[in-house]
One Martini backbone bead per residue (centre of mass of N, CA, C, O) as a GRO file, in nm:
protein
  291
    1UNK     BB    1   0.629   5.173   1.924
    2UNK     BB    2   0.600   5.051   2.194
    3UNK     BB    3   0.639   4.907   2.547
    4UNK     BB    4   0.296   4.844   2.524
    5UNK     BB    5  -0.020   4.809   2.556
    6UNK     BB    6  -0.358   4.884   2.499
    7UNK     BB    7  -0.647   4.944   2.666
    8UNK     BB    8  -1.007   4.793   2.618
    9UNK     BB    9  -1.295   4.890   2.665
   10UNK     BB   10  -1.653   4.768   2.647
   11UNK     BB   11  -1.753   5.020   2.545
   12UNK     BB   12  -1.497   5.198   2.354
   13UNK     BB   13  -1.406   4.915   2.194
   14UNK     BB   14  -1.552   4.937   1.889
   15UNK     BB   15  -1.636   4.781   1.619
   16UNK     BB   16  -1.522   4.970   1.301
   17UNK     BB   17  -1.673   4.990   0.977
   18UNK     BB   18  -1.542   5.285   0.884
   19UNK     BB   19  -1.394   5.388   0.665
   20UNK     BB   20  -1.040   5.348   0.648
   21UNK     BB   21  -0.765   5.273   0.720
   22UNK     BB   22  -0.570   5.499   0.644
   23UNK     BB   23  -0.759   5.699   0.829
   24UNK     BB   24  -0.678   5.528   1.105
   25UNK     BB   25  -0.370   5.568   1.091
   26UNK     BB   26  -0.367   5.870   1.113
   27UNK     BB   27  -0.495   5.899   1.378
   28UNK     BB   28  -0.289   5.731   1.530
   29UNK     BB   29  -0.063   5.960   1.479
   30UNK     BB   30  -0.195   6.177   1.655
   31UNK     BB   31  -0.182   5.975   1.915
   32UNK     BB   32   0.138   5.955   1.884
   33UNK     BB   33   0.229   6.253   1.887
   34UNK     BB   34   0.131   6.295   2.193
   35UNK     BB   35   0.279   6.084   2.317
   36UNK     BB   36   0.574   6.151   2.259
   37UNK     BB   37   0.536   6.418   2.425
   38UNK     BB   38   0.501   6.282   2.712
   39UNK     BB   39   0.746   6.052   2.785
   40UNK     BB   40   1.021   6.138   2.811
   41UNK     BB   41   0.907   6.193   3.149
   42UNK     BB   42   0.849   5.914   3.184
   43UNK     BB   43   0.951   5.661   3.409
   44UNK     BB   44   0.919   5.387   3.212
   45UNK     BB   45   1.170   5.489   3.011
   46UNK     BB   46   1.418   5.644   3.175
   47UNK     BB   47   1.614   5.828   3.020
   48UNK     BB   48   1.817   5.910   3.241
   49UNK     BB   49   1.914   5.626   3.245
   50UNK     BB   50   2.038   5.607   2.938
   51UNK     BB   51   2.237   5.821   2.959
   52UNK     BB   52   2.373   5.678   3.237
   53UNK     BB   53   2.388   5.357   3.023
   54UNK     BB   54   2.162   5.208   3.001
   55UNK     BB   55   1.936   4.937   2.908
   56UNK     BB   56   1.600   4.900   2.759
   57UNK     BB   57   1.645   4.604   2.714
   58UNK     BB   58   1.504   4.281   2.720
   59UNK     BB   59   1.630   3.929   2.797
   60UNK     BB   60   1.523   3.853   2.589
   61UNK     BB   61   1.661   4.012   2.293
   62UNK     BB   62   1.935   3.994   2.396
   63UNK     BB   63   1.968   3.659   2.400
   64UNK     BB   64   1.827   3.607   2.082
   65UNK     BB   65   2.031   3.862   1.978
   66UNK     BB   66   2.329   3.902   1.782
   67UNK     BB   67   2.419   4.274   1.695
   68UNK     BB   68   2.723   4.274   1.670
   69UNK     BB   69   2.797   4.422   1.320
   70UNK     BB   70   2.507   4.480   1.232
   71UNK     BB   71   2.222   4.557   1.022
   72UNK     BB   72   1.949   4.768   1.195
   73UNK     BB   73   1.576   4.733   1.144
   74UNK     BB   74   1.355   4.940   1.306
   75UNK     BB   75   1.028   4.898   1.351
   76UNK     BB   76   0.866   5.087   1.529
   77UNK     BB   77   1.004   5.279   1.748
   78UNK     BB   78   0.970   5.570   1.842
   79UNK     BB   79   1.202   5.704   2.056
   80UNK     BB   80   1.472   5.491   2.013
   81UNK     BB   81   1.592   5.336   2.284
   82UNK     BB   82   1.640   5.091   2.144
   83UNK     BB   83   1.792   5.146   1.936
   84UNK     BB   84   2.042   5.271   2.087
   85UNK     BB   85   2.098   4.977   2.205
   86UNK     BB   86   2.170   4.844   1.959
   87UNK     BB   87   2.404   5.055   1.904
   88UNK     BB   88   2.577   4.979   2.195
   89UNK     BB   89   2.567   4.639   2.107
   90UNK     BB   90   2.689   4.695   1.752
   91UNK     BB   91   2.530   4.826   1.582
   92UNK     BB   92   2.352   4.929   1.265
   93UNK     BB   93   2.113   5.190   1.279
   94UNK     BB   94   1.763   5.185   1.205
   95UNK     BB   95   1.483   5.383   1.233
   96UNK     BB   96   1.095   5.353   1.210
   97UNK     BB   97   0.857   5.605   1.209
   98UNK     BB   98   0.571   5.799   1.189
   99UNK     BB   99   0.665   6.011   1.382
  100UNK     BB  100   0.791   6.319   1.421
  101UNK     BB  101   0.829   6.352   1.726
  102UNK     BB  102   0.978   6.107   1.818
  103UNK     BB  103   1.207   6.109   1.623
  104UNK     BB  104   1.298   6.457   1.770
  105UNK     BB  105   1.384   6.275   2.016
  106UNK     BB  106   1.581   6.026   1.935
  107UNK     BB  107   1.802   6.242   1.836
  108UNK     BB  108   1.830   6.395   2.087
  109UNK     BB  109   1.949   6.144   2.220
  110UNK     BB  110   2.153   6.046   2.092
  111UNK     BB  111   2.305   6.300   2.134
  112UNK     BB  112   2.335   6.309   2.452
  113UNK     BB  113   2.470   6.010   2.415
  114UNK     BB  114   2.705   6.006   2.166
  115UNK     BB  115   2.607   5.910   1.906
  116UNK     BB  116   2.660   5.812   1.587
  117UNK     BB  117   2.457   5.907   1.308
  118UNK     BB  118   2.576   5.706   1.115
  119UNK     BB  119   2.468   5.457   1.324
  120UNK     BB  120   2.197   5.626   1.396
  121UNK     BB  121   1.903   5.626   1.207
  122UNK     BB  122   1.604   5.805   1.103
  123UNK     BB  123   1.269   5.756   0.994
  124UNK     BB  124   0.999   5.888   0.814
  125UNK     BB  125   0.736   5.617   0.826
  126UNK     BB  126   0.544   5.400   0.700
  127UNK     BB  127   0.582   5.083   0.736
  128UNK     BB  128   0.454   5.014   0.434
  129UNK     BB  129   0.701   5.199   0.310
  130UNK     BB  130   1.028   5.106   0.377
  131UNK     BB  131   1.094   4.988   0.116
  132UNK     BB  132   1.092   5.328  -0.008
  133UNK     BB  133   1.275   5.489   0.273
  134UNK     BB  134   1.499   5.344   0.328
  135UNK     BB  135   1.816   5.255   0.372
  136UNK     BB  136   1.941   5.020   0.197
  137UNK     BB  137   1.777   4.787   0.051
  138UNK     BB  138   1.849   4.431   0.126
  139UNK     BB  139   2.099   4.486   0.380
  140UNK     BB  140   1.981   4.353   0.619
  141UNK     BB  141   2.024   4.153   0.888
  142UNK     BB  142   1.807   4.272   1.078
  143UNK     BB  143   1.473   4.293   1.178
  144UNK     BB  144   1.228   4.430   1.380
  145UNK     BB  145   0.973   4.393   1.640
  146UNK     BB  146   0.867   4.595   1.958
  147UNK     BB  147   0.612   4.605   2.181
  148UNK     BB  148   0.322   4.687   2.089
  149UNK     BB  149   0.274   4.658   1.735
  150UNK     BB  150   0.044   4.454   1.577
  151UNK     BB  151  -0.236   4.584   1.683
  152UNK     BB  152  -0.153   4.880   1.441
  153UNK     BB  153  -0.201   4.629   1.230
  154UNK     BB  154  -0.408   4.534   0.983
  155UNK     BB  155  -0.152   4.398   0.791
  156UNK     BB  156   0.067   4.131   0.835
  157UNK     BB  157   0.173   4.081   0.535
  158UNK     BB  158   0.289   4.341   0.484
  159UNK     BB  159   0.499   4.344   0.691
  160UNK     BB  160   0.646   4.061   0.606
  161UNK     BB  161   0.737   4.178   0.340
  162UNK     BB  162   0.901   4.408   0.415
  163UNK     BB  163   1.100   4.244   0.579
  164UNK     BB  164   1.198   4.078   0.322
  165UNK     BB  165   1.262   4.357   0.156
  166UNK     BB  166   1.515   4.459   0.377
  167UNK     BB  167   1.643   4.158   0.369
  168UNK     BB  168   1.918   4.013   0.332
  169UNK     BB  169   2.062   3.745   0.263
  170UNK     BB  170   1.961   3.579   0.565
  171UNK     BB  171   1.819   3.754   0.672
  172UNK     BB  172   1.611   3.873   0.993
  173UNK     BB  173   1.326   3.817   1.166
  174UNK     BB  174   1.209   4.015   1.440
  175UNK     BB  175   0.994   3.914   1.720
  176UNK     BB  176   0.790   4.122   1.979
  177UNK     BB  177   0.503   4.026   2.189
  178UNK     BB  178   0.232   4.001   2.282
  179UNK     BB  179  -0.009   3.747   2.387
  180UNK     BB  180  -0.312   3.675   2.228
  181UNK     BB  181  -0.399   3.466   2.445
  182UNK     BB  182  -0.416   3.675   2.686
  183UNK     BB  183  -0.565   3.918   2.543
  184UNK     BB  184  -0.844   3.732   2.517
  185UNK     BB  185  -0.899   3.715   2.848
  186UNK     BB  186  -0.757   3.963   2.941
  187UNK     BB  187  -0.789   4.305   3.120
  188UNK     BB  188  -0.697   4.617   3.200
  189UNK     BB  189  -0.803   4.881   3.352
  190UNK     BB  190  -0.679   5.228   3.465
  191UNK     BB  191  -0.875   5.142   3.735
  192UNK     BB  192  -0.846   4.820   3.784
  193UNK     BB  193  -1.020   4.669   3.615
  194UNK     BB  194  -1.195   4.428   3.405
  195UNK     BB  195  -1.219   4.243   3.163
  196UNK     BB  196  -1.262   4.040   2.849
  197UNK     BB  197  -1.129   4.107   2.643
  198UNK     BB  198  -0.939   4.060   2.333
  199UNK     BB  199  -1.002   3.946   2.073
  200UNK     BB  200  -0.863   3.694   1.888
  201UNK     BB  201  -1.008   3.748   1.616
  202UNK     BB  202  -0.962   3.890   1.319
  203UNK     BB  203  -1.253   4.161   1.311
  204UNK     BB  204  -1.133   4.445   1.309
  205UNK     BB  205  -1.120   4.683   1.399
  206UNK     BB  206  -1.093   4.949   1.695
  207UNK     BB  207  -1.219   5.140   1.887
  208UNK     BB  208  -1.074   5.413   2.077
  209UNK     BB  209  -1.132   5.587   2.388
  210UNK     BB  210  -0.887   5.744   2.575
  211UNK     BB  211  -0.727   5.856   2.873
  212UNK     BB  212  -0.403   5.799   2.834
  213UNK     BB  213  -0.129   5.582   2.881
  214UNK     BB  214   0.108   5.349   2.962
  215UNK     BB  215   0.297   5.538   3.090
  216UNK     BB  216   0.060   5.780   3.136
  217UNK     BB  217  -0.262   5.741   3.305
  218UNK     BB  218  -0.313   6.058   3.326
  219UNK     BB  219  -0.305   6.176   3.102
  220UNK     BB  220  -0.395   6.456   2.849
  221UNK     BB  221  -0.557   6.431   2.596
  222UNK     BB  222  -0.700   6.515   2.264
  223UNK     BB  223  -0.591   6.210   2.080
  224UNK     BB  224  -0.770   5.961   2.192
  225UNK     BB  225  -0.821   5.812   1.924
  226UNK     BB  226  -0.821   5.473   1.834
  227UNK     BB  227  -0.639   5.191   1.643
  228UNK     BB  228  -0.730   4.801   1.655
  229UNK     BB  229  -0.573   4.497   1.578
  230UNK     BB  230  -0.610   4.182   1.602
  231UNK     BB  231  -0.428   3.852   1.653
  232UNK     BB  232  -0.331   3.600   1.574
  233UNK     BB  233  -0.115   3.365   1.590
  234UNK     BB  234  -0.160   3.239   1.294
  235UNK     BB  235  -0.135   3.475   1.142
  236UNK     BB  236   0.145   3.543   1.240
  237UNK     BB  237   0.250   3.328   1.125
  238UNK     BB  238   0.176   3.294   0.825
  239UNK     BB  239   0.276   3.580   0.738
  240UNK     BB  240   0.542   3.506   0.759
  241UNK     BB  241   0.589   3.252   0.574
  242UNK     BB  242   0.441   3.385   0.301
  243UNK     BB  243   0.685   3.571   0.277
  244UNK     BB  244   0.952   3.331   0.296
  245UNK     BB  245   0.988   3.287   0.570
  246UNK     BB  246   1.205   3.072   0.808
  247UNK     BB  247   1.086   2.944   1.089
  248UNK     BB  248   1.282   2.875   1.402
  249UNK     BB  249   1.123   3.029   1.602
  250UNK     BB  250   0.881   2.999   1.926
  251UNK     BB  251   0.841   3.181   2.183
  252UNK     BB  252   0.710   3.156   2.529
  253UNK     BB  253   0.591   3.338   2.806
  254UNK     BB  254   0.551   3.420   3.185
  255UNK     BB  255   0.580   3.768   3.073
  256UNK     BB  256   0.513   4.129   3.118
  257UNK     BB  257   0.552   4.476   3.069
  258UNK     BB  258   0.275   4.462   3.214
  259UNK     BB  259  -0.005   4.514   3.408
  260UNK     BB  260  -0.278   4.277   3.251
  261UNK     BB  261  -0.339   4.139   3.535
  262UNK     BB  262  -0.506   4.093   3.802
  263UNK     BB  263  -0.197   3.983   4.010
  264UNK     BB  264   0.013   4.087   3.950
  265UNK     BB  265   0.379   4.049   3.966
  266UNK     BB  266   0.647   4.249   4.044
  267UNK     BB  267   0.988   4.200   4.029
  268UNK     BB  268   1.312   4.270   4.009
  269UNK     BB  269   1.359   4.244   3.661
  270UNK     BB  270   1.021   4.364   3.623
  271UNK     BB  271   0.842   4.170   3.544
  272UNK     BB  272   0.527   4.020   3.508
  273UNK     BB  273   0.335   3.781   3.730
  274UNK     BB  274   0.143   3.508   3.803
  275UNK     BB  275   0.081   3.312   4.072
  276UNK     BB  276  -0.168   3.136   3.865
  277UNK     BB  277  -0.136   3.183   3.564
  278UNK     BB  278  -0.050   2.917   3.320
  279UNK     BB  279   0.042   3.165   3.096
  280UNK     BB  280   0.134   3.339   2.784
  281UNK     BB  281   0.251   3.680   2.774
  282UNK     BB  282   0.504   3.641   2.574
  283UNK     BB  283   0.630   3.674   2.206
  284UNK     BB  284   0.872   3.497   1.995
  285UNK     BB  285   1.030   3.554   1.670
  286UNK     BB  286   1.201   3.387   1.428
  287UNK     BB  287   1.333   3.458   1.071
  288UNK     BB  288   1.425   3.363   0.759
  289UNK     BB  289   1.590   3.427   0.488
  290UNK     BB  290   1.702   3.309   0.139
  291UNK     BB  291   2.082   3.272   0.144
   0.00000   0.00000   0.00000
């Protein structure tokens, strides 16, 4: 859904035993909606690069994945700029997103950029909802989930069964997202703050209340407020696991997309290194389906 994490405050960022998840998620879709309407334009997201040929895929997902020829969908896509490049890289893709202004944006994009749309399409759907939403369940050869996605979602075993039936027999599910324990030990806050990180296990939602996106920290929302739960490592291979999914590899990574921690220097291949931290920041998963 995003290409980095929101940062959590001390205050703001207060356990939420209120309401229904449903609830939480309707609010997060309205503040996913008002970042839709601001990214377009952020420098973060490089728009403009990508019309003029460039691929947003970063060197983890490229190398770990060869999607020419495959039917590829993508699930929490935000505006598409992922999902247009793996259909560059010569899949045929559908993208899957809860904001119906991001996948306005998602089209616009294909459209100016000449893909062609019966090989990248879009869906407004809750990703819980994709095995009755997305067309042609069943027969997905790669299912996908990257970058600032799994703590937008209270329940990762229902993702990973969603992934599950929408993948042929043999297909896979590829993550990728920030490392659960380096985000539970620091976080940066957009004053360039540190705090003490964000929960390690799964206590159950957290509100946030914050103004400005990772991609633009100046922005002013009306509807900043926003709900997520944390997962731990273990939550998440076995709930890949329980879904039946046949887990190949879980690789770790020493760099993140985004200043994560204050001393973080960023590379010239973009991205984020602490020069004293030997800690991963980010991790790829893929599991297979039997068949």
């Amino acid at each position: 859904m995003s290409d980095g994490d929101d940062l959590m405050d001390d205050t703001e960022g207060n356990r939420d035993d209120a309401g229904g998840d449903s609830e939480r998620r309707e609010v997060n879709r309205r503040n996913w909606d008002e970042r839709a309407e601001i990214h377009p334009d952020a420098d973060y997201y490089d728009v403009e690069g990508f019309l003029a040929g460039e691929s947003s895929l970063k060197d983890i997902e490229r190398e770990e994945l060869a999607v020419e020829g495959t039917r590829l969908l993508h699930l929490m896509c935000h505006n598409g700029l992922d999902t247009l490049s793996w259909a560059r890289e010569g899949a045929d893709v559908v993208g899957l997103d809860f904001s119906a202004t991001a996948l306005a944006t998602a089209r616009e994009i294909r459209d100016a950029a000449g893909i062609d749309p019966e090989r990248a399409r879009f869906v407004e759907s809750d990703v819980y909802d994709a095995a009755e939403t997305v067309p042609d369940v069943g027969s997905y050869d790669l299912v996908v989930a990257t970058y600032g996605v799994l703590g937008w979602l209270p329940d990762l075993e229902r993702l990973a069964e969603v992934a599950a039936d929408c993948l042929a027999p043999g297909g896979a599910f590829y993550l990728v997202d920030g490392h659960p324990l380096v985000s539970a030990l620091w976080q940066v806050e957009s004053d360039g703050s540190e705090d003490g990180g964000w929960p390690y296990w799964n206590d159950g939602p957290h509100r946030i209340d914050e103004q400005g996106t990772y991609a633009d920290p100046d922005a002013e929302l009306e509807n900043q407020v926003n709900y997520q739960w944390p997962h731990s490592m273990g939550e998440i291979v076995s709930a890949v696991a329980e879904a039946g999914l046949r887990v190949e590899f879980l690789h770790e990574f020493d760099r993140t997309d985004h200043r994560q921690v204050e001393g973080m220097v960023q590379g010239d291949d973009g991205w984020w290194r602490h020069p004293e931290y030997d800690v991963p920041f980010t991790f790829s998963l893929k599991a297979r389906k039997s068949g």
